[in-house]
C-alpha positions as CSV (number, residue, x, y, z in Angstrom):
1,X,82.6,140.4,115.0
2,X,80.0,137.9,115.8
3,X,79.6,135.5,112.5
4,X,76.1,134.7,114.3
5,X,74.6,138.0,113.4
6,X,76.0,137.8,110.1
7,X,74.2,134.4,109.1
8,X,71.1,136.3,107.1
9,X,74.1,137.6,105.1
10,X,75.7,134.4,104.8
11,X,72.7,132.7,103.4
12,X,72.0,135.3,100.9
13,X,75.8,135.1,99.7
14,X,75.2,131.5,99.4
15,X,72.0,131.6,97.4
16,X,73.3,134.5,95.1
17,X,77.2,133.5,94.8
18,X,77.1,129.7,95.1
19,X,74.0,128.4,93.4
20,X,72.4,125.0,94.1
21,X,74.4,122.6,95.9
22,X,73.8,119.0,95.2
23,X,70.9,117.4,97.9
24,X,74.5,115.0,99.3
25,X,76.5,118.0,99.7
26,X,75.3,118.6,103.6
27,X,77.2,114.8,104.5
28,X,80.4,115.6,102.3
29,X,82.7,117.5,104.7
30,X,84.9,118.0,101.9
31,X,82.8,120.1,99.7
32,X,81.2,121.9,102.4
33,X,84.7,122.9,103.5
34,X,85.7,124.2,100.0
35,X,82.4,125.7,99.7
36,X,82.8,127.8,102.3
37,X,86.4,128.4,101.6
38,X,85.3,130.2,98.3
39,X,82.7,132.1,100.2
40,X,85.0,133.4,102.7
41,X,86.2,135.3,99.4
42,X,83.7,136.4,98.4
43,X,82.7,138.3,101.7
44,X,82.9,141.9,102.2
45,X,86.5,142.5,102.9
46,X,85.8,144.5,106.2
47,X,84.3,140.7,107.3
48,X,87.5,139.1,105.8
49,X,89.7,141.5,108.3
50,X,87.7,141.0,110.8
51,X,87.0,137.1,110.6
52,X,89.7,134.4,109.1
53,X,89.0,132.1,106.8
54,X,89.6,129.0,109.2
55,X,87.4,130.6,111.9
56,X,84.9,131.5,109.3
57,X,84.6,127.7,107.5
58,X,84.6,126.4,111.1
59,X,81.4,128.3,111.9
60,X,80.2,127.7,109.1
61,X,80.2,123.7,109.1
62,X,79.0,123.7,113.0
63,X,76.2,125.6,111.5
64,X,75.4,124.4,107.7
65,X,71.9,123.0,108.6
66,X,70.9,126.7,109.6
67,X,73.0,127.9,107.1
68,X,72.0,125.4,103.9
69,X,68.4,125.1,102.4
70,X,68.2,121.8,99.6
71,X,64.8,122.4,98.0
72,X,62.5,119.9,98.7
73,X,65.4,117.9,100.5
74,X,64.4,119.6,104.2
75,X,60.3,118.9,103.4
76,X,61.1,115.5,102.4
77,X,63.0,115.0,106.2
78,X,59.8,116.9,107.2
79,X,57.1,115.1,105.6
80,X,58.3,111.7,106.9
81,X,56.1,111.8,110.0
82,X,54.3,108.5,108.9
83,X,55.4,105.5,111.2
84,X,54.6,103.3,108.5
85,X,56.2,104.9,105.7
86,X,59.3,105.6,107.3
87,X,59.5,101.9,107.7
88,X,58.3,101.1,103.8
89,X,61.2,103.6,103.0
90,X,63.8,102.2,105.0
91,X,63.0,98.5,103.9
92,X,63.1,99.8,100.5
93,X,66.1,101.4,100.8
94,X,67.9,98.8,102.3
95,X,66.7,96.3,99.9
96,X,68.5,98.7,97.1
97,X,71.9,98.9,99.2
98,X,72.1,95.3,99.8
99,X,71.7,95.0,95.7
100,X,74.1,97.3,95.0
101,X,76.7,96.0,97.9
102,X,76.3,92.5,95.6
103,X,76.2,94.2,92.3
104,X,79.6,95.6,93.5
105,X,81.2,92.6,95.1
106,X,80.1,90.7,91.7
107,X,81.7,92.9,89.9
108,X,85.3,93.6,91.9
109,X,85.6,89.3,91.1
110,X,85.3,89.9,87.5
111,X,87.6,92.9,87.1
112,X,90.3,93.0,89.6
113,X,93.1,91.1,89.7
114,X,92.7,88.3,92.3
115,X,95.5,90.0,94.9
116,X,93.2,90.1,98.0
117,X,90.4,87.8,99.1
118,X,87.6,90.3,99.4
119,X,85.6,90.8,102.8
120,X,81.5,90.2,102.8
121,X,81.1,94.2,102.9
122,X,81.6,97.5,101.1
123,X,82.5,100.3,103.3
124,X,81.0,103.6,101.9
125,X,81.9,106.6,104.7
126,X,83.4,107.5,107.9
127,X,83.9,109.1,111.1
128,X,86.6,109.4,113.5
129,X,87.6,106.2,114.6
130,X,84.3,104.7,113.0
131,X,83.6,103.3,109.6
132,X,80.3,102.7,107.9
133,X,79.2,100.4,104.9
134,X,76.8,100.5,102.2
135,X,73.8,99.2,104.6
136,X,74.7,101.7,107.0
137,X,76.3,99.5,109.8
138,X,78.9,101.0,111.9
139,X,82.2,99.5,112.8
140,X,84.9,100.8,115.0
141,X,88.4,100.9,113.3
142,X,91.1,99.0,114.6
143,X,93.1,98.4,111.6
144,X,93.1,102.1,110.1
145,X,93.6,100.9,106.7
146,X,96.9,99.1,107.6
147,X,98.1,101.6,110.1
148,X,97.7,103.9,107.6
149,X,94.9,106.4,108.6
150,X,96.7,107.6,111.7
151,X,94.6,110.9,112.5
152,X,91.6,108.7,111.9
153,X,88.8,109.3,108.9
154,X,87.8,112.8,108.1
155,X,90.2,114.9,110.5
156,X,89.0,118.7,109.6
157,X,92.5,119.8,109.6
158,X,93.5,117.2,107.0
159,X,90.3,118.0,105.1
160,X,90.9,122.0,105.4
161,X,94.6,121.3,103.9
162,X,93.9,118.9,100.5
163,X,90.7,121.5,100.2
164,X,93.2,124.6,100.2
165,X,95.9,122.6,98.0
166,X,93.5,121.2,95.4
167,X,92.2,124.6,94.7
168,X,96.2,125.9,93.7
169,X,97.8,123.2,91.8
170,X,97.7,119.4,91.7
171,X,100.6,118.0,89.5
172,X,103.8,119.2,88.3
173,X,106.1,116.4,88.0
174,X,109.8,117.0,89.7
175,X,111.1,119.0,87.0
176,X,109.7,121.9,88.6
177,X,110.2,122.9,91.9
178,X,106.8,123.2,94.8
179,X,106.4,124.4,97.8
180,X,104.6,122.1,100.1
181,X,107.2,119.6,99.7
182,X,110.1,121.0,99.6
183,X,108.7,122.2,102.7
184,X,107.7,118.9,103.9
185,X,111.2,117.7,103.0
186,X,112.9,120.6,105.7
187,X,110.3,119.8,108.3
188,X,110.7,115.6,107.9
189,X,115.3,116.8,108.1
190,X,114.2,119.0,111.7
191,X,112.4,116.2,112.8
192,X,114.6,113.4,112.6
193,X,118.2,112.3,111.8
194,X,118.0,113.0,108.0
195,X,120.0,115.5,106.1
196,X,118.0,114.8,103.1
197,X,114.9,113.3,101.7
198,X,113.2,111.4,98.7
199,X,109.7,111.4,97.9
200,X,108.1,108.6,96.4
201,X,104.8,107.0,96.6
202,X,104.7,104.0,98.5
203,X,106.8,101.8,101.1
204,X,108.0,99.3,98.3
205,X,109.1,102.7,96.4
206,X,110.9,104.2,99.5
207,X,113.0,100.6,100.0
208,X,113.6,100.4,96.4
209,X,115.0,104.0,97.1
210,X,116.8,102.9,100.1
211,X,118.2,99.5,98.3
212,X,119.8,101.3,95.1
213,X,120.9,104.2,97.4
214,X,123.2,101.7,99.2
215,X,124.5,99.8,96.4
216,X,125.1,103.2,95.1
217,X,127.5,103.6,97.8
218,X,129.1,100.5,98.0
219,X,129.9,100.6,94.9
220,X,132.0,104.1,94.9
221,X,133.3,103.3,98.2
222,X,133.8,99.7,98.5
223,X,135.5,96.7,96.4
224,X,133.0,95.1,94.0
225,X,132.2,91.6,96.3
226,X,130.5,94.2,99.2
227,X,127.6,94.4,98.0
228,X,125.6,92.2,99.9
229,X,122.3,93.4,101.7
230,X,121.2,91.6,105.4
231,X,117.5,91.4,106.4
232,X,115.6,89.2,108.6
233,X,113.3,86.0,108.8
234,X,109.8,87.5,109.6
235,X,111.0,91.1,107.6
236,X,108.1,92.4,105.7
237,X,109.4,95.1,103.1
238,X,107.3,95.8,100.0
239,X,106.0,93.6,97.1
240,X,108.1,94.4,94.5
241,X,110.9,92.1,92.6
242,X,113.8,93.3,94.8
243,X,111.8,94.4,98.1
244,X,110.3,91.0,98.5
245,X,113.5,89.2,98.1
246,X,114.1,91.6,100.6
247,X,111.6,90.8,102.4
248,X,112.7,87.2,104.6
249,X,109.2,85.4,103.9
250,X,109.2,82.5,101.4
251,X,105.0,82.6,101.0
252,X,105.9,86.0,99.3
253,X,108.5,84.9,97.4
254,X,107.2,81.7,95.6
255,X,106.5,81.5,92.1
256,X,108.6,84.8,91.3
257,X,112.0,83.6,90.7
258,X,114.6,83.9,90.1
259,X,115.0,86.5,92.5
260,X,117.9,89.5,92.4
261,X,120.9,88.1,94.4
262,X,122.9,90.0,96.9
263,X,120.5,89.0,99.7
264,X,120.8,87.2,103.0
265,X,118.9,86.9,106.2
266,X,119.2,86.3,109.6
267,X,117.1,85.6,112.4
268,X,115.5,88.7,114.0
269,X,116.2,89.5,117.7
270,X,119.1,87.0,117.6
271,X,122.8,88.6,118.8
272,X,124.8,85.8,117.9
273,X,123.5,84.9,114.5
274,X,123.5,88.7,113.4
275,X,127.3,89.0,114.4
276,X,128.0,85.9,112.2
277,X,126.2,87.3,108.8
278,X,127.1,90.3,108.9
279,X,130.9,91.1,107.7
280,X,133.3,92.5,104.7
281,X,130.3,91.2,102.0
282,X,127.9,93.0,104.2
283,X,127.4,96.5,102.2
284,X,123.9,97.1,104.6
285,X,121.6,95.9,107.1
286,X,117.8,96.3,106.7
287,X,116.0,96.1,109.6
288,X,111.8,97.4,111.0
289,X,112.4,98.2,114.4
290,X,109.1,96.6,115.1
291,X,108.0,94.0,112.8
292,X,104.3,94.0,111.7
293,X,103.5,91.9,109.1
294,X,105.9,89.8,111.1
295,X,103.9,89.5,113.9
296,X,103.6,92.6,115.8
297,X,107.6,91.5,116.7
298,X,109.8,94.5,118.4
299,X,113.5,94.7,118.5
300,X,114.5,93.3,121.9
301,X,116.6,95.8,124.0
302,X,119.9,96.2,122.5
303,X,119.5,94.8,119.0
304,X,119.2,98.0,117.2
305,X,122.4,99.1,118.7
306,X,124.2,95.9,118.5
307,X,123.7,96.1,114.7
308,X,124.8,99.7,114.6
309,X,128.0,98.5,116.4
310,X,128.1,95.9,113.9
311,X,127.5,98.0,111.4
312,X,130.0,100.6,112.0
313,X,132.6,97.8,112.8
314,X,132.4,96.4,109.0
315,X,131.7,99.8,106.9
316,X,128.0,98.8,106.4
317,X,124.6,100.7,106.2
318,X,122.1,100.7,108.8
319,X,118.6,101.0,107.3
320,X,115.5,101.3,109.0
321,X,112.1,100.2,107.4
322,X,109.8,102.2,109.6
323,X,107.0,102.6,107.1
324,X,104.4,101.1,109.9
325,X,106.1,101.6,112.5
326,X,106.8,105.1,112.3
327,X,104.8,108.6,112.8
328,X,104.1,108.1,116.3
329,X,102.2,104.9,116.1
330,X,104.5,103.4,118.7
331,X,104.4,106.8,120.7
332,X,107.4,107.9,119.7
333,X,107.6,109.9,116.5
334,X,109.9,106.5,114.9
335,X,110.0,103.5,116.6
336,X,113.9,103.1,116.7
337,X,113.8,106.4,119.6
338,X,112.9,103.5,121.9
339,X,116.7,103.2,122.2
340,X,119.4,105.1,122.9
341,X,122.2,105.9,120.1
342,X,121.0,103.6,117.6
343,X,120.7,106.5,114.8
344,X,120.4,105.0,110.9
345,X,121.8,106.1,107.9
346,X,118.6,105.9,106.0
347,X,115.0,105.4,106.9
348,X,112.2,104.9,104.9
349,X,108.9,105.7,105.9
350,X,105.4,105.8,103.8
351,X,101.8,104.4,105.0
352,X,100.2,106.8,108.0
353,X,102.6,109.8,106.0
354,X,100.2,110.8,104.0
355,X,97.4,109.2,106.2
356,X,95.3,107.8,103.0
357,X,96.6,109.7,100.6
358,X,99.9,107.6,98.4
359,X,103.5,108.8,99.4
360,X,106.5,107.3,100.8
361,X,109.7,108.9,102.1
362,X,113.1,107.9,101.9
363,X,115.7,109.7,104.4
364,X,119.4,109.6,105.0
365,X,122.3,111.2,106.6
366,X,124.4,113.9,103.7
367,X,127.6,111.3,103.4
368,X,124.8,108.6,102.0
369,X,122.8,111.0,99.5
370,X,126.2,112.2,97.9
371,X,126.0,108.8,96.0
372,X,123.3,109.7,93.7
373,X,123.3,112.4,91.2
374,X,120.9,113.7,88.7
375,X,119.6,110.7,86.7
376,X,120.5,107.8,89.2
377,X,116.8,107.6,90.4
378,X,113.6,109.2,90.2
379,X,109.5,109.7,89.9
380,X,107.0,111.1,88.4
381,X,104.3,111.5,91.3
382,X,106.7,111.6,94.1
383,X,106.2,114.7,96.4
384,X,103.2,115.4,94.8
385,X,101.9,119.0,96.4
386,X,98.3,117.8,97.4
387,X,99.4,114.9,98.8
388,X,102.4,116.6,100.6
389,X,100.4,119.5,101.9
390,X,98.6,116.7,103.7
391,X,101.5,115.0,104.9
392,X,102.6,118.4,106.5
393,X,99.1,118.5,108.4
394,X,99.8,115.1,109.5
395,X,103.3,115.7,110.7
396,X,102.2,118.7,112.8
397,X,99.8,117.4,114.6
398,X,101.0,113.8,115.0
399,X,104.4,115.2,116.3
400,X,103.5,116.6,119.3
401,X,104.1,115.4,122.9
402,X,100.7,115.6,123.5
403,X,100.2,112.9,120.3
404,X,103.0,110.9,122.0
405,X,100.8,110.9,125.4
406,X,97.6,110.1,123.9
407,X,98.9,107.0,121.9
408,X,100.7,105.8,125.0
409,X,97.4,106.2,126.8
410,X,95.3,104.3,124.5
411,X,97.6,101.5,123.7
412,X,97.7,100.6,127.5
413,X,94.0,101.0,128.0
414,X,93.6,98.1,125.0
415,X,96.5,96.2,126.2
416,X,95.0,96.0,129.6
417,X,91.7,95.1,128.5
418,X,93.2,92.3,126.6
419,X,95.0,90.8,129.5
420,X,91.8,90.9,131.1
421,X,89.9,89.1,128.4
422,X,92.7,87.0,128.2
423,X,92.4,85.6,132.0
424,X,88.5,84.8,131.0
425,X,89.1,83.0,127.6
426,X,93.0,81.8,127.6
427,X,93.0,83.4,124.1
428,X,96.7,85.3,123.8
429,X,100.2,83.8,124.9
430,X,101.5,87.0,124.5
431,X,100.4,90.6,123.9
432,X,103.2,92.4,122.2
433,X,104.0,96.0,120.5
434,X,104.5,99.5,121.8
435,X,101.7,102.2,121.7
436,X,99.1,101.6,119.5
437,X,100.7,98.9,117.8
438,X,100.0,96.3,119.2
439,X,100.0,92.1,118.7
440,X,98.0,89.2,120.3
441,X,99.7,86.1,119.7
442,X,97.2,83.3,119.8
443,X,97.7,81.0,122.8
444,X,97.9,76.8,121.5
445,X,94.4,76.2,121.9
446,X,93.4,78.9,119.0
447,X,96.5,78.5,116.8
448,X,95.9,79.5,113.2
449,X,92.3,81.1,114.4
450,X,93.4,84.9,113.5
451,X,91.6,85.0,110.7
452,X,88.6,83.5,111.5
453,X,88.2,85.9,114.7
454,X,89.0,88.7,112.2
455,X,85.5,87.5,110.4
456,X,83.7,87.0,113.4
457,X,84.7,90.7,114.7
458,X,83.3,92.0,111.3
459,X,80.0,90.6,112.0
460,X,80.5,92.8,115.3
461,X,80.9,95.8,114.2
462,X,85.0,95.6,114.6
463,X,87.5,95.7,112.0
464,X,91.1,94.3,113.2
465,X,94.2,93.0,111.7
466,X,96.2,89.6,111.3
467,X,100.0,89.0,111.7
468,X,100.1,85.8,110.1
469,X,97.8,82.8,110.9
470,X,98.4,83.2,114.9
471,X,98.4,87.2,115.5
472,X,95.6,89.6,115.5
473,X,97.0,92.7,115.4
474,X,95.7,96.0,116.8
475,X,96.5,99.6,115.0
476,X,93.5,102.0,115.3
477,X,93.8,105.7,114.6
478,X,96.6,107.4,116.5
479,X,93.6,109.4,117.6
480,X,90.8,106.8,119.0
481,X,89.2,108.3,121.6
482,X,88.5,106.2,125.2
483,X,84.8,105.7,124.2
484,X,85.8,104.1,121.1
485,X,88.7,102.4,122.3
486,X,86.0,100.9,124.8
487,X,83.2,100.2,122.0
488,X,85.6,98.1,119.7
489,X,86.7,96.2,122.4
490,X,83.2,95.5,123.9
491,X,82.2,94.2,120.3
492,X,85.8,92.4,119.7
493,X,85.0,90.6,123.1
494,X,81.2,89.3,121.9
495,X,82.8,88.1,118.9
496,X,85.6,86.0,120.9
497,X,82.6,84.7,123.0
498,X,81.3,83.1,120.3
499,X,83.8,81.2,118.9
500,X,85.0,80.4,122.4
């Protein structure tokens, strides 16, 4: 059946069925996806047979303009013929965003908690790979919220899946069983090395997981002074009282003591000093695979597997924090695949997961999750099934060797347009990473500049990362396109001019 000769229908349906839409609805993907999700059902059934209800919502959004009618919203757009009265308006209008882009920064000082310096801007809506604030400048994403927004902003299939979710059931708590993620739960297992999985909310929540689930072990396993935990200088693992002890950074640690014992560190990428801390006190090694916070730092080749040989030789855990380094952002689907036979016992993964949406995952191998029972941990929110219906979307289509290809693509096209840049401005000693996580480590002339060329790039149009005072880091949408890839970096390189 051809949905084109069925539009006269399908506007009638709309007016009769649906009702007025709000005059904002056309630029909200969202509701027009679950508005034409419920009008699918309401369709003769011989049109539902013929015609799905992804095919049909598809058609529908490539054609809402022909399809929608706002009252008086399409003769306003009409009306403004008037050169000088489009300009009135759009002076007028930008006045009132500038107002209420202070109004708001005014008021996130007065009510937040000082935990983030905020930036000169309010971002409003987005795009793709591109980002727009509240005067309507665009900006090209190369941070993706942390390396969290991994299928970039608005992805229809991520869009189609919380629509179809929210309209069943948001909340149950885990006293009742779902499906979406108990189904996640079976595809993360298939996927990976993991017999089982814990849900959570967070990368803090997913180590906190990780760290109890260990001592768990070592304490029905192992004599009572094994219980020690090894992580290393430049680690970055969560914000909470135990993950930032964890976490091998005093900046982050100051002013919170005293801190949980039963830590030690090492440091990272270094044989000999990792063969001397770890041994019979050692109950598990913590470990990213590539650094981030740290400074966009990977494992060199053969660390992960000299501290599984390590790990193996004194009875200890291996755990891998791969919450930004995993789901594909290096190319491969988690960053430790880079090397051969270097398998964990427990990974914990959260941030492009749920790809803006809260959830964190803890996995582990069967001999690991037979230390907790009922009771020994838990959440409320964890595994919620809107959020995990998302996080299935994600996996599908990020897990793919396609996926895989594309990232690998795009990270070299920036890497190589950085080395270029690099020979004009002496900017980086080092561009380091895998995929699309990548690291520019200031050369001695623009020490302790990240931040400043962060700022500068806003005022560009260009949203990037720091590592720490000397690294801008690079983690754009898993799904940047070349265009983009070559927009940001045409902006990032005006920005760098200046301050050159």
């Amino acid at each position: 059946m051809l949905l084109e000769d069925q539009i006269p229908r399908i506007q009638k349906l709309i007016s009769e069925k649906l009702g007025g839409l709000p005059k904002n609805a056309l630029q909200n993907d969202m509701v027009m996806r679950t508005t034409f999700m419920r009008l699918h059902r309401m369709l003769p059934r011989f049109i539902r047979i013929a015609v799905g209800e992804a095919t049909f919502v598809e058609f529908c959004m490539a054609n809402r303009d022909r399809l929608l009618s706002f009252k008086g919203a399409v003769q306003e757009r009409m009306q403004e013929t008037d050169p000088e009265s489009q300009t009135q308006d759009k002076t007028q209008t930008d006045l009132e965003m500038e107002e209420q882009m202070k109004e708001l920064q005014e008021l996130s000082l007065k009510v937040y908690l000082p935990t983030y310096p905020p930036k000169p801007l309010v971002l409003e809506r987005s795009r793709g790979a591109a980002i727009w604030d509240l005067q309507g400048k665009d900006y090209i994403d190369f941070g993706a919220g942390i390396a969290v927004s991994s299928l970039g902003h608005q992805d229809p299939e991520l869009l189609l899946a919380i629509s179809e979710q929210a309209s069943k059931l948001w909340h149950t708590s885990n006293l009742f069983l779902t499906e979406p993620p108990v189904r996640l739960a079976a595809e993360l297992v298939e996927a990976s090395f993991a017999d089982r999985v814990f849900f959570c909310n967070s990368g803090a929540e997913a180590n906190e997981a990780a760290i109890k689930l260990v001592r768990k072990y070592a304490y029905l396993h192992h004599p009572e002074d094994k219980r020690e935990i090894l992580s290393f200088d430049g680690s970055f693992h969560g914000r909470t009282l135990a993950t930032v002890t964890a976490t091998s950074q005093p900046k982050y640690q100051e002013g919170f003591g005293p801190l949980p014992g039963g830590f030690d560190y090492a440091p990272y990428n270094d044989f000999e000093a990792a063969e001397k801390a770890i041994g019979p006190q050692t109950c598990a090694v913590l470990v990213e695979p590539l650094q981030g916070e740290g400074g966009v730092n990977p494992a060199r080749p053969g660390f992960l597997k000299h501290l599984r040989e390590l790990c193996d030789r004194h009875q200890a855990l291996l755990i891998y924090d791969e919450i930004q380094c995993g789901m594909g952002r290096t190319g491969k689907l988690f960053g430790y695949e880079w090397e051969e036979g270097v398998h964990p016992d427990v990974l914990t993964m959260a941030k492009a997961l749920g790809c803006g949406l809260p959830i964190g995952a803890m996995l582990c191998t069967e001999k690991v999750a037979e230390s907790f029972k009922p009771g020994d941990h838990g959440t409320t929110f964890g595994g919620n099934p809107i959020v995990a219906t998302v996080a299935r979307a994600a996996l599908k289509k990020i897990n793919t060797p396609q996926m895989m290809a594309h990232v690998i693509k795009q990270g070299e096209a920036i890497r190589g347009r950085l080395h270029s840049l690099n020979d004009e401005l002496d900017l980086f000693g080092e561009i380091r990473g895998k995929g699309l996580m990548l690291g520019g480590v200031l050369h001695k002339d623009w020490k302790g500049r990240a931040g400043e060329i962060v700022s500068t790039a806003l005022k560009y149009g260009v949203l990037v990362l720091v590592a720490g005072p000397d690294v801008v880091r690079f983690v754009p949408p898993l799904t940047i396109s070349g265009d983009e890839v070559q927009s940001g970096l045409e902006r990032l390189t005006s920005a760098l001019k200046e301050l050159a």
